[in-house]
N, C-alpha and C positions, 0 to 999 in steps of 0.2 A: 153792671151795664157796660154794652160796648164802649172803646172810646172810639172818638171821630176819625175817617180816614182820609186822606189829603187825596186832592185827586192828583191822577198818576203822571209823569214826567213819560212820554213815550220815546221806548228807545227803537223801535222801526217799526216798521209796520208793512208787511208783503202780502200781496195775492197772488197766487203761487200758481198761476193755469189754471187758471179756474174758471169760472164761468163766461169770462171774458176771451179764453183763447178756443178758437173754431178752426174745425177745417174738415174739407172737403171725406169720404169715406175711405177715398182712394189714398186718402194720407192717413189719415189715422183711422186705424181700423178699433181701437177702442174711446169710447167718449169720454171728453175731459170731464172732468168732477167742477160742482158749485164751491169747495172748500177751498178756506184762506186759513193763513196760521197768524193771528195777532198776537204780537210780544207788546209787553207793555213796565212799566218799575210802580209799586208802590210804596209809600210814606206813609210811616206814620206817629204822629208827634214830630213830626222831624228823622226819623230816623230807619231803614229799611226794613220792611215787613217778613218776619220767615216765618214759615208758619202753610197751614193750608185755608184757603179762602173758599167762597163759592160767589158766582158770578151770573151776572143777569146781564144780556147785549139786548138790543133793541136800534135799527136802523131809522133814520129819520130823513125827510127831504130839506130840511134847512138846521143852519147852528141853531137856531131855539126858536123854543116853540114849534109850529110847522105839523105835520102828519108823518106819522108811525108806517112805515113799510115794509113789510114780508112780518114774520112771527117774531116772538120771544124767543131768544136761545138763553139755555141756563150751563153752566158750565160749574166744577170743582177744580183746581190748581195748585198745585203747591208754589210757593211765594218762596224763592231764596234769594237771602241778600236784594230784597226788595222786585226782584226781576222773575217773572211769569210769562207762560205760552199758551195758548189755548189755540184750536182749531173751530172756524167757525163754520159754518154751511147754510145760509139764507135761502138757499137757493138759486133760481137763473134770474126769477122774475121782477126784483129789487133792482135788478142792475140793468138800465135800460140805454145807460150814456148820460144820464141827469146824474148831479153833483149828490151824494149821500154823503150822513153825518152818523157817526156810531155813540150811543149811550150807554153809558157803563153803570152798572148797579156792583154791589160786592157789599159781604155780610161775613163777619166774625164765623161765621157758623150756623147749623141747627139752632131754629129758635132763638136767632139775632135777627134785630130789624137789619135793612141795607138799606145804604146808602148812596144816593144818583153822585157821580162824582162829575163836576162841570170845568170846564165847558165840554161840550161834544168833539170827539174827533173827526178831521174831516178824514174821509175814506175816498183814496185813489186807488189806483191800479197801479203796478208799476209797468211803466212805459216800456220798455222793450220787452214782455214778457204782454204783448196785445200781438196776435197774429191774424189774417185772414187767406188762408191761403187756400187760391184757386175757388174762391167764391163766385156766383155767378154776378154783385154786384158788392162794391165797397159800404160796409156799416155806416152809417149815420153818425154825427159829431163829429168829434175834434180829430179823427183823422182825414178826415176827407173824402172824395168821391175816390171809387178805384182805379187804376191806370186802367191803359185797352184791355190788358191779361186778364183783368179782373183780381190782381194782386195788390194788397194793401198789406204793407210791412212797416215795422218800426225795428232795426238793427241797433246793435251797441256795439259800434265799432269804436275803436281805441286809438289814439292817439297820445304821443305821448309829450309832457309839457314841456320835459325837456329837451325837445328837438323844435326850437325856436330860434334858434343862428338867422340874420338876415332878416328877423319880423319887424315890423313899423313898431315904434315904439311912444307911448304919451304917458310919460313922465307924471306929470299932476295931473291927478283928478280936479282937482279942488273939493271945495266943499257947497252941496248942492248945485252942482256946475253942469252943465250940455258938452257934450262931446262928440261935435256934429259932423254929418259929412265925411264918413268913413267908408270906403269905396269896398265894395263888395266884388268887384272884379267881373261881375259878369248881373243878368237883370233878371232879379229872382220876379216870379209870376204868382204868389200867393193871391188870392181874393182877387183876381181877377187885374191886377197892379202888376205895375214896370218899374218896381225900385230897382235903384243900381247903387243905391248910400242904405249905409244905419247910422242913426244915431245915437252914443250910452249915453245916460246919466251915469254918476256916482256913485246914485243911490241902488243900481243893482237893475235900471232898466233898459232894456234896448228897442229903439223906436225904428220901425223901416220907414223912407221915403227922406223928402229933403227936410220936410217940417212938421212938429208934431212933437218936438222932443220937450219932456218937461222936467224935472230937476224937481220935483214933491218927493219931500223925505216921509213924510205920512202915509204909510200904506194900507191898503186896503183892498178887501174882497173884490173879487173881479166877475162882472166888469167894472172899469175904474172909470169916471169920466174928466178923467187930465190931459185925453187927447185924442184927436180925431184920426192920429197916425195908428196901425196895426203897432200892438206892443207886445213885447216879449218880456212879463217879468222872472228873470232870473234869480234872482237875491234883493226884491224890492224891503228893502230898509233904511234908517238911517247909516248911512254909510261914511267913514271918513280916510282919508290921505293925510298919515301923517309922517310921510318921508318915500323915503327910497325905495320901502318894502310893497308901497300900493303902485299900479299902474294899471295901463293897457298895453298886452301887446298883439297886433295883427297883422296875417296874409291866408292869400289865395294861394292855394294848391291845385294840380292837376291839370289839365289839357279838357280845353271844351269836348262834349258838352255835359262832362262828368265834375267842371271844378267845386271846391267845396271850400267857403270861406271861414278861417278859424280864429277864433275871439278868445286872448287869455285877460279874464279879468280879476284881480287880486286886491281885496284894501279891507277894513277892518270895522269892525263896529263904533259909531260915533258915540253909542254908551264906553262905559271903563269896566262892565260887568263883564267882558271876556278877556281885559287887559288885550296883549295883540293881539292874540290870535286871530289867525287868518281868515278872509272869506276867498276860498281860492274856485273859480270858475272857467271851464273851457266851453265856447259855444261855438257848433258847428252849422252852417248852416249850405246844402248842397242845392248844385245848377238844376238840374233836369227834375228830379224831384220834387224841390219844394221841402225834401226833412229839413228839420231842425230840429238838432240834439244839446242838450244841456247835460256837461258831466260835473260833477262834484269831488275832488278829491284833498286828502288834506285834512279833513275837518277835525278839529279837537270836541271833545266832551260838553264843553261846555254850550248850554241852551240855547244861548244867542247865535252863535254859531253853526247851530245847528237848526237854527229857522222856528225858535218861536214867536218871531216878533216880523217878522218877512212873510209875504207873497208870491210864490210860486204858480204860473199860470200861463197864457195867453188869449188876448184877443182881438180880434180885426178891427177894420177900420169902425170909426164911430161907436165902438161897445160891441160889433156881432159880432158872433163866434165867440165869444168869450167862454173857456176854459180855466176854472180856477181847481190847481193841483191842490194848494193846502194855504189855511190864512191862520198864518200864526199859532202854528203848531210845529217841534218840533223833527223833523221826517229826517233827518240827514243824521245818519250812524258816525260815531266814530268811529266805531269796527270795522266798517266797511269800508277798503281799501278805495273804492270809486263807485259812484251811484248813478245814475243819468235817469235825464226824463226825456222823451222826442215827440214832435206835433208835426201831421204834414197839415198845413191851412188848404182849404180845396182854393181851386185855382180861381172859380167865377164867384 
């Protein structure tokens, strides 16, 4: 008889141009492909898988339960040292801007039962790698309406953390604390609003406008309803400060009407499951625009740190728009030198 397999500890997860990246004929004169490449680690008994498997995906529109979208993909992979790749293709028509969740089957072999390994993963795009260029109007969701050009872009510009000489600096987070009324240097226009403040929690949130900010270490799939302010969760977890090594630090860059506000936030798991290691986070957020980019770098190995217990996402004022990247899974590489995710919120 087989023995049991644990479900998998994921170590990234990419969509690689795929069905998500368009453009005009005059730019690309060959069409993008539906294919993603998903990596993922198996277990079992405790201990990593080598070996070859065979694989069953299945796309679904909620973590459980819910309805089955596009077909069965069956797949075979060789498993080293617990770590596997596969290439998936659903298709275009799964992917429509709703939140998708992936199911995983995997079986010993020929004439082994398989087994669904839980929970679902959630399935995003990664964010700079969404393009629309020269479209005649802006996609639907979480990026927003298109500028006049008809150009809707998410860039991964860099920044680097150590050119922070002369940044505002707040010392203690505390623990589940507001940290309110941080001046953004100029008056961002998402959703239709004139904030000119953010305010973080602790716990990994950032709230725009003067009120709204809430300090819930509990996190949860978005939308959240902790507040009636537009929220940005970065690293929504329990979070804690416990000295010198956590803070904030912030300034405004640049010359109207291109300024872009940047937020270094660093502090640590209020579990002991990661000892310190870091949550280290940069967010950028530009004038004329509207982006808002969240980079990632830093990050160790370890789970919690790497976001299986956090909420990645955003959304507007009173729960609309709400965009949830991933709940409680982990998406953040150690390998990867720096990650980002970016959202323009449409303006009305």
């Amino acid at each position: 008889m087989p023995s049991a397999i644990q479900r998998p500890l994921i170590a990234t997860l990419l969509l690689l141009l795929g069905s998500l990246l368009t453009a005009s004929d005059a730019v690309a004169q060959t069409p993008a492909t539906n294919a993603f490449t998903y990596q993922g680690e198996l277990g079992e008994a405790g201990t990593p898988v080598n070996g070859s498997r065979l694989f069953r995906f299945r796309l679904y529109d909620a973590a459980s339960g819910g309805a089955q979208v596009g077909p069965t993909l069956g797949a075979a992979a060789a498993v080293t040292n617990g770590r596997f790749a596969v290439e998936l293709d659903f298709g275009s028509s799964p992917f429509t801007g709703e939140a998708r969740w992936l199911e995983i089957d995997v079986s010993e072999g020929a004439g082994f039962p398989y087994t669904t390994l839980m929970p679902r993963q959630a399935l995003t795009a990664t964010p700079y790698a969404l393009y629309a260029l020269n479209g005649p109007a802006g996609p639907p969701g979480p990026q927003g309406p298109a500028g006049p050009t008809g150009i809707v872009a998410s860039i991964d510009a860099q920044f680097s953390l150590n050119d922070r000489t002369g940044w505002t600096r707040i010392e203690s987070l505390g623990d589940d604390q507001c940290n309110p009324n941080i001046p953004l240097g100029f008056t961002f226009t998402g959703w239709g609003r004139a904030d000119t403040v953010v305010s973080v929690s602790s716990n990994g949130v950032l709230f725009f406008g003067t009120s709204g900010c809430s300090s819930v270490f509990s996190n949860s799939a978005l939308p959240a309803g902790i507040t009636t302010a537009p929220m940005l969760a970065f690293f929504w977890d329990d979070l804690r400060d416990s000295g010198t090594g956590e803070f904030i630090e912030y300034a405004t860059l640049g010359t109207a009407p291109g300024r872009v506000f940047n937020l270094y936030f660093r502090s640590r798991l209020f579990s002991a499951a990661c000892g310190s290691d870091p949550v280290n986070v940069q967010i950028s957020i530009h004038e004329s625009s509207n982006l808002i980019q969240v980079a990632y770098t830093g990050m160790t190995g370890c789970l919690g740190v790497a976001g299986n217990s956090a909420t990645f996402g955003l959304q507007g004022p009173n729960g609309s728009d709400a965009y949830l990247v991933s709940f409680n899974a982990p998406i953040l590489d150690n390998d990867a030198g720096r990650q980002t995710m970016s959202f323009t919120p449409p303006r009305q």
